[in-house]
C-alpha positions in Angstrom: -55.0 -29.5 -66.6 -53.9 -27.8 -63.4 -50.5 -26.4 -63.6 -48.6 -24.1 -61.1 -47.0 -21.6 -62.9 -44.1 -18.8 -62.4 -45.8 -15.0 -63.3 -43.2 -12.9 -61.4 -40.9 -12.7 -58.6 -42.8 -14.4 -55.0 -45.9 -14.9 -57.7 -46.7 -18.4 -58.4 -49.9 -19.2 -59.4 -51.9 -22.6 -60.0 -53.7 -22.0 -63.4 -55.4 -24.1 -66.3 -53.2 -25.2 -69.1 -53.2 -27.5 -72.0 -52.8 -30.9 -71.0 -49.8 -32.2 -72.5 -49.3 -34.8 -75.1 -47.3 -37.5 -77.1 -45.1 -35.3 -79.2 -42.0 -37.9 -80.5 -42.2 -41.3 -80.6 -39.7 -41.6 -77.2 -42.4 -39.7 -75.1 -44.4 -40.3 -72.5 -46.8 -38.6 -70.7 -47.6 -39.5 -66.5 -50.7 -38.9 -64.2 -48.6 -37.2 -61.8 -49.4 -38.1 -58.1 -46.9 -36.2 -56.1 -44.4 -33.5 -57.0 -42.0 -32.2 -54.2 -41.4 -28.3 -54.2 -37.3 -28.5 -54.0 -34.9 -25.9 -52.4 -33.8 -24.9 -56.2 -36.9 -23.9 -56.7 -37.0 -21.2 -54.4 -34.0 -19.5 -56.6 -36.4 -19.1 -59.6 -38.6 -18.0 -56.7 -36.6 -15.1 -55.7 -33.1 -14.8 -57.5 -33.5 -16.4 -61.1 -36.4 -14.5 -62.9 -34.6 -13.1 -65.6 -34.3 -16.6 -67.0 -38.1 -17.1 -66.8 -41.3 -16.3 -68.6 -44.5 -16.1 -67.7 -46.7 -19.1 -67.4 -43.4 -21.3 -67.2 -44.7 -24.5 -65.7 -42.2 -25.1 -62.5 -41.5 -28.5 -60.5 -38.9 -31.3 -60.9 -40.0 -34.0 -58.5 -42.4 -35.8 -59.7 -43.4 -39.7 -59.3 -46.8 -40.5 -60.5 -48.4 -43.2 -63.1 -48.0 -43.7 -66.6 -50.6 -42.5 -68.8 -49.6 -42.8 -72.5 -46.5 -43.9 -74.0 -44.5 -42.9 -77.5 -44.0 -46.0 -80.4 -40.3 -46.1 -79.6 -40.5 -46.3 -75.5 -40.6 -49.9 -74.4 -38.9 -49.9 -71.3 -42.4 -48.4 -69.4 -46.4 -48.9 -70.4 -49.4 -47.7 -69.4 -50.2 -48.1 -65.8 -46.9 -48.0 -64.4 -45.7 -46.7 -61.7 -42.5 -43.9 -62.1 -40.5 -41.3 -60.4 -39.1 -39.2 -63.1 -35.3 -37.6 -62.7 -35.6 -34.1 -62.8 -31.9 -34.8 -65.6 -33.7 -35.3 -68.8 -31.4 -38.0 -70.5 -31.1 -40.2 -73.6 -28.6 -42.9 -71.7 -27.0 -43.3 -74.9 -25.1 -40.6 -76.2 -20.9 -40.3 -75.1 -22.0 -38.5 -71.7 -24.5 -40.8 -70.6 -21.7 -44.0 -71.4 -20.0 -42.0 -69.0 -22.9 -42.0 -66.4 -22.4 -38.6 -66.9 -26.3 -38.0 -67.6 -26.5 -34.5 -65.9 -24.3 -33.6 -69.2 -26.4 -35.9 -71.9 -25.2 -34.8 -75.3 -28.3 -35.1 -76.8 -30.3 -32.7 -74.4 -27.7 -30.3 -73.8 -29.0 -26.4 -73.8 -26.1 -25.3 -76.7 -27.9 -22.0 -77.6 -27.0 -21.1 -73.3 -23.9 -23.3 -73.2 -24.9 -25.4 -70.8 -25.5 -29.2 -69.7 -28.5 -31.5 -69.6 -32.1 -30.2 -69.9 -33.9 -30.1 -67.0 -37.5 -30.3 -65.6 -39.4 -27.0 -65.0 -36.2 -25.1 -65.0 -35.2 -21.8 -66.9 -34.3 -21.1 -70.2 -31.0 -21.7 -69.6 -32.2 -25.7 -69.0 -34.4 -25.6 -71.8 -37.7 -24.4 -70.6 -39.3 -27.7 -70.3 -42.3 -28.0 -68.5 -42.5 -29.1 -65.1 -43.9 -32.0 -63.2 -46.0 -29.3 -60.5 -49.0 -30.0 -62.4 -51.4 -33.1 -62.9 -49.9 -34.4 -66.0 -46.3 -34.0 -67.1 -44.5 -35.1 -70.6 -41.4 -37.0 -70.4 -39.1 -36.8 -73.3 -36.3 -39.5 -73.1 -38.8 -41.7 -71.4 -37.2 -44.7 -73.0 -34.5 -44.2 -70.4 -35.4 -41.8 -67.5 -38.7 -42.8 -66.2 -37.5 -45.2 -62.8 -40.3 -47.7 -62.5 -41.3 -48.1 -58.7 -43.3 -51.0 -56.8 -46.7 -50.2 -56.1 -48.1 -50.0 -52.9 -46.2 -47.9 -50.6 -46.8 -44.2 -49.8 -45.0 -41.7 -52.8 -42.9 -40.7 -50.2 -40.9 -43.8 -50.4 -39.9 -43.3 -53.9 -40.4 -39.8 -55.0 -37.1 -38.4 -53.7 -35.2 -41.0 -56.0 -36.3 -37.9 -59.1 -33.7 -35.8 -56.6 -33.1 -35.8 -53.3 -31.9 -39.0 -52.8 -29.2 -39.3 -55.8 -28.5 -35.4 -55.7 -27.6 -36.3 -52.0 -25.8 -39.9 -52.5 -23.6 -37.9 -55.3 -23.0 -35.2 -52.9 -21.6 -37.7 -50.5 -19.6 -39.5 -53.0 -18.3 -36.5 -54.3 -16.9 -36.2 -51.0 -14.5 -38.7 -50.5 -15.0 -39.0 -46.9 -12.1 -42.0 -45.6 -13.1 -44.8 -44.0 -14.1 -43.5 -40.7 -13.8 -39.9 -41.6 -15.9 -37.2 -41.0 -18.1 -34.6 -42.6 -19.5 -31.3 -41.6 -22.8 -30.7 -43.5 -24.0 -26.9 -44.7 -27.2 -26.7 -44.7 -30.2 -29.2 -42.9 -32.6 -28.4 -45.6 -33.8 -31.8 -47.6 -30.7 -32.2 -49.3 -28.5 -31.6 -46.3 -30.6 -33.8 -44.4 -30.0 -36.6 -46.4 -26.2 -36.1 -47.2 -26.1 -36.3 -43.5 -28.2 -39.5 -43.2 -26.3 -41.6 -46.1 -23.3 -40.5 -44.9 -24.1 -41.9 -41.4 -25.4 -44.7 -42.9 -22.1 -45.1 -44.6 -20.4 -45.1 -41.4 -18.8 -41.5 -41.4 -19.0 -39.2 -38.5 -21.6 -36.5 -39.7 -21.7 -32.3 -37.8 -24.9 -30.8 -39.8 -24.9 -26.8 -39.5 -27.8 -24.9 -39.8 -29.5 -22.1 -37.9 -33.7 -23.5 -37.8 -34.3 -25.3 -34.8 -36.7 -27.8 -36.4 -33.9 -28.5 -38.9 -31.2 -29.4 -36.1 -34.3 -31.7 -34.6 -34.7 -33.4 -37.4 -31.0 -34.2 -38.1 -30.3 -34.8 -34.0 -33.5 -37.5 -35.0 -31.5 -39.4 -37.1 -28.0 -39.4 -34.8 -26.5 -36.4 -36.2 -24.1 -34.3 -34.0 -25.5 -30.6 -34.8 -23.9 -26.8 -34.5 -26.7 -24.0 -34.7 -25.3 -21.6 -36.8 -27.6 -19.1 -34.7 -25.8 -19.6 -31.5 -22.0 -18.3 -33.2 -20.7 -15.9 -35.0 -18.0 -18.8 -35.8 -19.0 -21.9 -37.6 -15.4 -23.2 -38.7 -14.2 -22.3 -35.5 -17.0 -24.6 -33.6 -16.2 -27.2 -36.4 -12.8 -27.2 -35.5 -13.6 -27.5 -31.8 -15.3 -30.6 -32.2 -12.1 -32.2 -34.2 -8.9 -31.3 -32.5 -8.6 -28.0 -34.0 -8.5 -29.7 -37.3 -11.3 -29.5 -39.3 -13.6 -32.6 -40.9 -12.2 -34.6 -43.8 -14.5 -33.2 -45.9 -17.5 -30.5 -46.3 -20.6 -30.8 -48.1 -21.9 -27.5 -49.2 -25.8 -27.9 -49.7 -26.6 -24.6 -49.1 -25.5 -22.7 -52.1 -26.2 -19.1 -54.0 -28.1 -17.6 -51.3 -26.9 -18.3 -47.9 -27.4 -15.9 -45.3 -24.4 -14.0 -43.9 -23.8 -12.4 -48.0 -25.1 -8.6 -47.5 -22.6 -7.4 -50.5 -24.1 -10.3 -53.2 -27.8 -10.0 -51.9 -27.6 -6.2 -52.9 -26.0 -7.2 -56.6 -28.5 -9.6 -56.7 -31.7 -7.4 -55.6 -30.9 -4.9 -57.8 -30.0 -7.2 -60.6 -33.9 -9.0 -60.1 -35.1 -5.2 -60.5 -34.0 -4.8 -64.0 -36.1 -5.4 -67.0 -35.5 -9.4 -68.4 -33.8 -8.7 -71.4 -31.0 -6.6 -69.2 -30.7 -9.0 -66.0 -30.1 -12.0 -67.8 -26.9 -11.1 -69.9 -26.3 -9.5 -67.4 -25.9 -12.4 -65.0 -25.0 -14.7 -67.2 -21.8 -12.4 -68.1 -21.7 -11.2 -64.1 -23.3 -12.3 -61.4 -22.3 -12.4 -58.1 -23.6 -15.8 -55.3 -23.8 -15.0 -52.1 -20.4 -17.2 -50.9 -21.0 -16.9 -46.9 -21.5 -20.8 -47.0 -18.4 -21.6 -49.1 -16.1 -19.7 -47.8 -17.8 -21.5 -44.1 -16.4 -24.9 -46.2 -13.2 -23.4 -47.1 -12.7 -22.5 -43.5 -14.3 -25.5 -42.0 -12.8 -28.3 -44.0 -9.4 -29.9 -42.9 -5.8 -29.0 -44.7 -6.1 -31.4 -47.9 -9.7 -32.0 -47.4 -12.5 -32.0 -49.8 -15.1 -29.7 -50.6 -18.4 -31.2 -52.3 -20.8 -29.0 -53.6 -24.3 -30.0 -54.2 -26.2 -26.4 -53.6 -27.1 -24.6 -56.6 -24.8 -21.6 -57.6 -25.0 -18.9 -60.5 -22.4 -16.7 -60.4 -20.5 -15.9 -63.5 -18.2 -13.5 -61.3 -17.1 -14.6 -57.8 -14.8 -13.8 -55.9 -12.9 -16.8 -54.5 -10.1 -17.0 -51.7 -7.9 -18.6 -54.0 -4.3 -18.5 -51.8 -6.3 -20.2 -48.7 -7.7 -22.8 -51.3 -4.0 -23.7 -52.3 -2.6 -22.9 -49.4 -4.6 -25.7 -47.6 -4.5 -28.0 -50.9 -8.5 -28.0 -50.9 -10.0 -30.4 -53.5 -13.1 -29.4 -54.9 -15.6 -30.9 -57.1 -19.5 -30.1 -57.4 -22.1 -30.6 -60.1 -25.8 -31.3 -61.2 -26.5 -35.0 -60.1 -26.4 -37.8 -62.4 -29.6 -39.3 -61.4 -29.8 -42.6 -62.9 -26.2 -42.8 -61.7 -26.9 -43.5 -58.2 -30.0 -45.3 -58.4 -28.8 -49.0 -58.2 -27.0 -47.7 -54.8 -30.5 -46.4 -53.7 -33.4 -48.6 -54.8 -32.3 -50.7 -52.0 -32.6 -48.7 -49.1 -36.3 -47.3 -50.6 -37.5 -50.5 -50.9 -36.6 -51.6 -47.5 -39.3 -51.7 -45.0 -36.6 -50.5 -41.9 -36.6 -47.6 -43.9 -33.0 -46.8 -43.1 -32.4 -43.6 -45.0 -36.1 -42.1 -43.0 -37.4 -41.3 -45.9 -40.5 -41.6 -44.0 -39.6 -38.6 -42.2 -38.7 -36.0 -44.4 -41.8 -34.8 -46.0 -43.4 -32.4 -43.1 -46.2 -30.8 -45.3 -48.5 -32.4 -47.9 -50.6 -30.0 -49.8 -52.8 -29.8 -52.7 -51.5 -28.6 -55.5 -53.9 -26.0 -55.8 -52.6 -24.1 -51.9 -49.3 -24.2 -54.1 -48.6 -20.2 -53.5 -49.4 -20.8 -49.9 -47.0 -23.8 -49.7 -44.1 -21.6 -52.1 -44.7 -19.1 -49.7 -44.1 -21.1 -46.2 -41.4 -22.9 -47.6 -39.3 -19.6 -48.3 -40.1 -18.2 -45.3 -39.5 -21.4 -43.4 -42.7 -20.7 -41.3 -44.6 -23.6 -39.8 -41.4 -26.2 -39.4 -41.6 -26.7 -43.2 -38.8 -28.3 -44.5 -40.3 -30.5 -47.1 -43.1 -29.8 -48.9 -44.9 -32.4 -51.3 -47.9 -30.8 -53.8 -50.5 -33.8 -54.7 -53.0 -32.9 -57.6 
């Protein structure tokens, strides 16, 4: 099969590999139809690489239809159609009784210390192949696997394997009060979102970005906007807009590599030019994130506000402005998403032909998956109004 796969830093390439297989009986294996190229991607793009090895198969946003199923999966069959959850979880272990599947006790990386395996991600997820490819094996597939109605475009359901629940926990996380408000960090496809369900959840929403066809998109959808190109002062134009306060709450979906970080993007440049065996201890033990966007929540959210972050950091050694956290008695709370969590919240708002989370108007390129390095290429570069990009085999 046809797989795009990670040979270097900014060198992605789509190449032939062996098409995968039934290996334990709770397997399955998909005919993928659609895989979305997703803003976390772009760190093993650029800032990750010492946790990748050549050939690694990358994606983790994949719906498509079920090829071949394992003895013990009876939940899905052949034929089926399924978005898969880029959390690969057994739904059955202590974690997952907590809904706590982005920590599943039975797919947990232990040899890296960390949570959950995940789709096309690093060794430190467990170096599982990913879903940017035209077949994909599922382990866990007698929970994870989210069957779908036929019918319907993929981009009604593919953004349930993340965007949707990564942004529905990000919102949650939040603890916005009824009627409250929340300034959004980032208008890329998870900040979009965040902004749209909390609208739709009746908050006041400010989305901050600096890309002109991200503050259209979000002004679209009834979001009041601040272009972070147009200041030097983001909190302080937040803070205009509410009475000098601040909003209730902030939704960081930017994450490690936010503009505005020149000391961090050094470390981390120099860092990505050292052999693998050296960088990743290396930033496992002490890495640096570029913080410009946290420290924008920090600043931004009200005194006794909360702080939800949803973009991916990787730091092992920031630097955090610890007496204005407790000084303005800042909660904070942040995490992989629990994808199966959330899905009950969202399968009715997919489903619904009003289409009131615009689903329909997220995806701005569709490309085969064989322009991948073209489309990996636009989407870091932001050229061409991409904001979401959707590979089809």
């Amino acid at each position: 099969m046809k797989a795009v796969t990670w040979h270097g830093k900014r060198d992605v390439r789509v190449e032939e590999v062996p098409d995968p297989a039934i290996k334990e009986p709770n397997d399955a294996v998909i005919r993928v139809t659609s895989s979305g190229i997703c803003g976390s991607d772009l760190h093993l793009y650029e800032v990750l690489g010492p946790f990748m090895a050549e050939g690694d198969i990358l994606g983790h946003e994949p719906i498509g239809v079920v090829e071949a199923v394992g003895a013990a999966v009876t939940t899905i069959k052949p034929g089926d159609r399924v978005v898969i959850p880029f959390t690969i979880s057994c739904g059955h272990c202590h974690m997952c009784g907590l809904e706590l599947y982005a920590q599943c006790e039975t797919t947990q990386v232990k040899e890296q210390g960390m949570g959950a395996a995940l789709f096309g991600y690093t060794k430190l997820y467990g170096q599982v192949p990913g879903g940017q490819a035209e077949f994909l094996r599922v382990p866990e597939a007698q929970f994870g696997p989210i069957k779908v109605p036929e019918g319907p475009p993929d981009e009604r359901f593919v953004f349930l394997s993340d965007v949707l629940p990564t942004a529905w926990q990000a919102v949650a996380y939040a603890h916005i009060p009824d009627g409250g408000s929340v300034t959004v960090l980032g208008l890329g496809p998870i900040g979009q979102m965040c902004a749209r369900i909390a609208r739709h959840l009746g908050h006041r929403v400010i989305g901050v970005d600096g890309v002109t066809e991200r503050l259209e998109m979000a002004r679209r959808h009834g979001i009041e906007v601040v272009d972070a190109s147009e200041t030097t002062d983001v909190p302080g134009a937040i803070r205009d807009l509410t009475s000098g306060r601040g909003t209730d709450s902030v939704i960081d979906a930017v994450g490690m590599e936010a503009h505005g970080s020149p000391a961090a993007k050094i470390a981390q440049t120099l860092t990505g030019l050292l052999p693998g065996a050296v960088a990743a201890p290396l930033m496992s033990h002490a890495g640096v994130d570029r913080l410009a966007a946290l420290n924008q929540a920090i600043d931004s959210v009200r005194r006794g506000g909360v702080i939800s972050v949803i973009g991916v950091y990787g730091g092992m050694t920031d630097p955090l402005p610890m007496l204005r956290m407790f000084d303005k008695g800042i909660t904070l709370r942040m995490g992989q998403a629990h994808v199966r969590r959330w899905i009950s919240r969202l399968m009715p708002l997919v489903t619904d032909d009003a289409d009131p989370l615009g689903v329909m108007d997220l995806t701005t390129h569709r490309m085969p998956l064989a322009e991948a390095p073209q489309a990996y290429d636009m989407f870091q570069k932001k050229s061409d109004g991409a904001i979401k990009i959707l590979l089809q085999p």
